[in-house]
N, C-alpha and C positions, 0 to 999 in steps of 0.2 A: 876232713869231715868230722864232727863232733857223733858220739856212741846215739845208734837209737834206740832209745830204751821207751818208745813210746807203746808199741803195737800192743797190743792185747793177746793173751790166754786166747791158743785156737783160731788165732790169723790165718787167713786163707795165704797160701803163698803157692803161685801156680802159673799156669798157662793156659793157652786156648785156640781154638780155631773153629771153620766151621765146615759143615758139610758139603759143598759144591766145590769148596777151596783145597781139599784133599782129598773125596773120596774117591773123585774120578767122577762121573757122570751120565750113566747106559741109561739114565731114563729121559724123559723129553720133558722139558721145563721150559720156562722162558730164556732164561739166561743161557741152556745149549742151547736153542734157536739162535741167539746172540749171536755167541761165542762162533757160529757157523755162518756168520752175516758177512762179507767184505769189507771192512772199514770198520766195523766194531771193535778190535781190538786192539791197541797200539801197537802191537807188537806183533800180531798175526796167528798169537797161538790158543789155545784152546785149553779146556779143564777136561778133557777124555779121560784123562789118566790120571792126571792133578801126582798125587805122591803116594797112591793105593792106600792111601789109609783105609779102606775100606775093608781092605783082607790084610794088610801088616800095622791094623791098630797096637797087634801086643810089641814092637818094636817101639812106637811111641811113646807108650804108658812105661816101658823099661827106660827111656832117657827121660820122662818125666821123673821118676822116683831118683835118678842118681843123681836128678839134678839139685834135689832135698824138696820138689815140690808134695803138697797136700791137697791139690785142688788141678783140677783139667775140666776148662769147658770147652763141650761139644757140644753140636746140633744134629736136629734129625732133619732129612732131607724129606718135603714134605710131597713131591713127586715120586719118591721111591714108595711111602704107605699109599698114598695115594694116586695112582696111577691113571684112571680115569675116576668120571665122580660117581660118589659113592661104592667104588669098587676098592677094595683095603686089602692090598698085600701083607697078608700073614708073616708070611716068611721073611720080608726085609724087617718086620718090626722084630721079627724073633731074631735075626741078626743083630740090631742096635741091642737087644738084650743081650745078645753075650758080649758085644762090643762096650757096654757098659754093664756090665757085671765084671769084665776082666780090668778096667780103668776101676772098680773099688776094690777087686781084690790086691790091687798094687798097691794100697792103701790112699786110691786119691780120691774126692771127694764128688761126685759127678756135678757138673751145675749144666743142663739141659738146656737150651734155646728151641724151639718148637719154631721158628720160622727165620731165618739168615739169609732175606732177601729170594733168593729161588721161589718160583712157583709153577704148579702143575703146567704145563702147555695147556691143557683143557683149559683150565681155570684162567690164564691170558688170555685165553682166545675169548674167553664170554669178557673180559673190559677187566681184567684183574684184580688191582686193588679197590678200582670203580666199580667192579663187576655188582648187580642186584643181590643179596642173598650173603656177597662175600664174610660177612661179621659170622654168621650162622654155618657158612660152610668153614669155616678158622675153627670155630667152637665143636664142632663137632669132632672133629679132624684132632684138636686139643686135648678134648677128652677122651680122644681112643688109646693116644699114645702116654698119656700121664696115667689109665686105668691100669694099664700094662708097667711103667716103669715105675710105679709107686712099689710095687709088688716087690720081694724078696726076688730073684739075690742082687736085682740093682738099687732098690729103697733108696731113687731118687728124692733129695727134699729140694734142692736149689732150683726154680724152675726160672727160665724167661719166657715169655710170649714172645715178642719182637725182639730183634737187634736194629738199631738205627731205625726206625720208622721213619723218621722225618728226613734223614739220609734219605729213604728209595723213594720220598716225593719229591725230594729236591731237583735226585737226579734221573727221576723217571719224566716227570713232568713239567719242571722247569727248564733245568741246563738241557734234556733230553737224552745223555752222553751214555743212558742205562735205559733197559726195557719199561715203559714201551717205547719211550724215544719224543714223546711229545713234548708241547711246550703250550700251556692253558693251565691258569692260575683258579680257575672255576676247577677244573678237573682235580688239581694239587688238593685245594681246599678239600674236594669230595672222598680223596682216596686218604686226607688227614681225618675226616672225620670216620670214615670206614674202619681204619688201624684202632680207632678209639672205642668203637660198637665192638670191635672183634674183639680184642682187646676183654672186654666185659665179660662177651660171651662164654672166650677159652675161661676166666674166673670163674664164671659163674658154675660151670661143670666140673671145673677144677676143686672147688670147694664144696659140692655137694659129693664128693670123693670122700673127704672126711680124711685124716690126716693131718700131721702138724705139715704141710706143705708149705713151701717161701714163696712167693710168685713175684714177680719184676718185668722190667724190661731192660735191655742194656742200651742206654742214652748218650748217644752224642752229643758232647757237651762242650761247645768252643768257650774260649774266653772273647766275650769282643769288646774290641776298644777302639775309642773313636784316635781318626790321625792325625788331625788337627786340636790339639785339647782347647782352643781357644776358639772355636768352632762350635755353636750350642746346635748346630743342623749334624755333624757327624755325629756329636753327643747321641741326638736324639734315634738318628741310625744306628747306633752300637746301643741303645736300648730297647729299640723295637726288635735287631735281631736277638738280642739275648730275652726277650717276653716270648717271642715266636718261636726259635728254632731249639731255645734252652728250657725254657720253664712252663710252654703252656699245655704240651704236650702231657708233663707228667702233673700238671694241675688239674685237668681233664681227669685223669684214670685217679686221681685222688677224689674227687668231689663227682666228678658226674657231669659238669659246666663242661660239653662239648662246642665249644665257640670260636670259630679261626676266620679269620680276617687278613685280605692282602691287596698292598694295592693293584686295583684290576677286576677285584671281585667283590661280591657285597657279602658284609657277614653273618650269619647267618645261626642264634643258639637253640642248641637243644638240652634238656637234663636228662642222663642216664639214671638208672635205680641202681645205688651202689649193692652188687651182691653181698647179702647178709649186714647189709646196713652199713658196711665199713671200706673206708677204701680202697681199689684194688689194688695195692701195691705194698707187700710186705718190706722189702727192700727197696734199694735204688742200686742201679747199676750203672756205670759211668765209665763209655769210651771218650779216654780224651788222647787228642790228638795236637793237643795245640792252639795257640790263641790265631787269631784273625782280625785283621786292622780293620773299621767299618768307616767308610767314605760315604757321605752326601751328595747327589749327583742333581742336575737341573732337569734330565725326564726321568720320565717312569723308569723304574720302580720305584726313583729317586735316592738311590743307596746304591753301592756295592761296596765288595770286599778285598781284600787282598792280604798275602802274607808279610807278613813281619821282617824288619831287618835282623833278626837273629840266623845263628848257621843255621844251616838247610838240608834234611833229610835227599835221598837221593830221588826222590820226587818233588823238591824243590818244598816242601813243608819245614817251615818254622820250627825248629826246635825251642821250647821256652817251658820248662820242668817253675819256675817261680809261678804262673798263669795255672798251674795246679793245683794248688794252694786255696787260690781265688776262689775257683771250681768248686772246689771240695767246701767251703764254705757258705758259698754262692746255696750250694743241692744242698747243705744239713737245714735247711729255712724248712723242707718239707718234711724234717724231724724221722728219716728214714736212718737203718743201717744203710750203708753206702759201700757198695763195693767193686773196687776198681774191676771192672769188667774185661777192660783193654786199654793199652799205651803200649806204645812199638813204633819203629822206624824202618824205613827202607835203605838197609845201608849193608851195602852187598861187599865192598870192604871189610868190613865187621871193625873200623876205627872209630866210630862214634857211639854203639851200642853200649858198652862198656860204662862210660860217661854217663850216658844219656841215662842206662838204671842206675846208675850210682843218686845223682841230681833228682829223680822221679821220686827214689823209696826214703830220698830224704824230703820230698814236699810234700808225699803223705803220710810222712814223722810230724814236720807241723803243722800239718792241719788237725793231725789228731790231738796234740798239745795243745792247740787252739779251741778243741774243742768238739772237733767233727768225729764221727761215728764211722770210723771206718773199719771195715771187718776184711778188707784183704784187697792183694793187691798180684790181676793177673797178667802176666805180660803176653804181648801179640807178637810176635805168635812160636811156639815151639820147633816147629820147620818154615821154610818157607814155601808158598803155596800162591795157585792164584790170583792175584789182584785184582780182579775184576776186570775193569776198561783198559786197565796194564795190563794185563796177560801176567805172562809166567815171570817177564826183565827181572819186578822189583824183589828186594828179597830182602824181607823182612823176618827172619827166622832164625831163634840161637841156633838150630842147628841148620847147617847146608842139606840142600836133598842136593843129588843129580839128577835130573831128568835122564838123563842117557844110561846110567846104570842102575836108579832107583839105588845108591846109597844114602846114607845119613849121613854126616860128620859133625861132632860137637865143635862151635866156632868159641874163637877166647872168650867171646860174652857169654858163654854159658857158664864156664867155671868161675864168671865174675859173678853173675846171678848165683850160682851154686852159692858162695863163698858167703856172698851176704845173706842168703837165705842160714848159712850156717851161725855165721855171728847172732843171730837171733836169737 
């Protein structure tokens, strides 16, 4: 591998996770209804306990720092403040403050996500991301917990609104494999334009806060490519999903142009009022996980997808660190800093990890020689944790937890991240 001498002064170099996927889970959300459902989860197991990060956060934040990280993102879990509506648990938000006061005193830099998929039970039960009122009740919610963590001793700046938006429509309302489980393309559409009002809303109160505050979202960003290159119909499928699932989303919260279109539904635009005139989006943040090959089909929806001939994570995902590159290129059109938000694999061997950040932190070496704005690069995930519709199987974490003991153990890809973390 050739020396990177690309990164910038103050590179983010870190980790992240999110709050349902370790803390454990004693409040009633949608996702524990799930996780308590028969068939919801591959594997049979549940987030009860997850990896206690909830009470052994300062173990974390110590294998964060030895590993030479500067940056830890976490999220707050948006059932724990909010419990029923309009009822705000004091206490748990005054926990995330020490929880994040202790991740800066270990000198790491907090970058906050205010929503990572979970939501209240109340708040599913009234139609969730469809629900009436939903953007309003996000914005409120928003500005309770940024009023608070803006404040000394966690003087949060890094904020997310969302992680994957367009993730929990895919798979709330399309595939159905995630709550609420449906499948209506009218709904998808309604709970895409929802994510985009709310979205506004948490800005808009976010910034009448007053602070140099960052705000984002973290965006799932495939590479797609058509599989037949001599094919002008998968062409045209690998371009409709990359305007849809890649760029219109954060085109929306840049301008205001709320407009989503599928086939099945009619489309439908509105214009938001950018808060304070200017887009809401300080940054970009970018999970990527990999390219995805786009195929033309003879019915509806007339496209689908499929992974790549490249090796295959232990979830059977495409490994392809070059389709990074593209990515990162692809998202500087919206002239953001860019930061890699998440890239990670499931590989409970720990034989590919290793590889797979070596090949990552050198495609965004050239994307920043190329040009791109990138301020840092966090890997998913520091322990392994929940997967969602996986359960607990996959394990994608430098370090091993045990469920059976609640230990940690550093896997060789940590002291391979360490190592290049130190070359820097």
């Amino acid at each position: 591998m050739a020396p990177r001498k690309n990164f910038p002064e103050g590179f983010f170099w870190g980790v992240g996770h999110s709050a349902f996927q370790v803390e454990g889970s004693p409040r009633d959300s949608d996702w524990r209804e799930w996780t308590h459902t028969k068939g919801k989860i591959a594997d049979g197991t549940d987030a009860e306990k997850a990896t206690d990060f909830w009470n052994r956060y300062e173990e974390d934040f110590v294998l964060a720092r030895e590993l030479g990280a500067n940056c830890f993102r976490l999220s707050i879990a948006w059932e724990r403040i909010e419990p029923e509506a309009g009822c705000y648990d004091e206490e748990a938000l005054d926990h995330y403050i020490k929880i994040v006061a202790s991740c800066r005193a270990h000198g790491l830099e907090p970058v906050v996500t205010l929503h990572h998929f979970a939501l209240p039970l109340w708040l599913a039960r009234e139609g969730g991301l469809c629900a009436e009122g939903f953007a309003e009740r996000f914005g409120a919610y928003a500005g309770r917990v940024v009023a608070r963590l803006m404040q000394s001793p966690t003087s949060v700046r890094w904020w997310m609104t969302f992680n994957e938006p367009l993730v929990m429509v895919n798979m709330g309302y399309l595939i159905a494999e995630w709550p609420p489980g449906l499948k209506s393309p009218a709904l998808a559409m309604k709970a895409a334009k929802n994510l985009v009002r709310a979205h506004f809303q948490a800005v808009e109160k976010i910034r009448a806060l007053g602070g140099d505050l960052q705000v984002s979202i973290a965006q799932h960003w495939r590479d797609f490519q058509p599989r037949r290159f001599w094919n002008p119909l998968d062409y045209a499928a690998a371009a409709y999903l990359n305007h849809v699932f890649n760029r219109n989303f954060v085109k929306a919260l840049m301008t205001g142009r709320n407009s989503w279109w599928m086939p099945g539904a009619r489309e439908r635009l509105e214009i938001l009022v950018l808060p304070q005139g200017r887009p809401t989006l300080d940054y970009l943040g970018i999970n990527y996980y990999g390219r995805m090959i786009a195929v033309s089909t003879a019915r509806a929806p007339f496209l689908t997808v499929e992974e790549g001939p490249g090796p295959k994570t232990d979830l059977g995902w495409e490994i392809c660190a070059p389709s990074l590159v593209k990515v990162l290129k692809d998202a500087s059109r919206f002239g953001l800093p860019l930061l890699i938000s998440e890239n990670g694999l499931a590989d409970a061997a720990d034989t590919k990890r290793g590889d797979f950040l070596r090949r990552h932190i050198e495609a965004a070496s050239e994307a920043i020689a190329l040009g791109a704005n990138v301020i840092g690069y966090l890997h998913w995930s520091l322990t392994d944790n929940f997967e969602w519709a996986f359960g607990l199987t996959p394990r994608f974490g430098l370090v091993a937890y045990n469920y059976d003991t609640a230990k940690r153990r550093p896997r060789d890809s940590f002291n391979v991240y360490r190592q290049m973390i130190e070359d820097e």
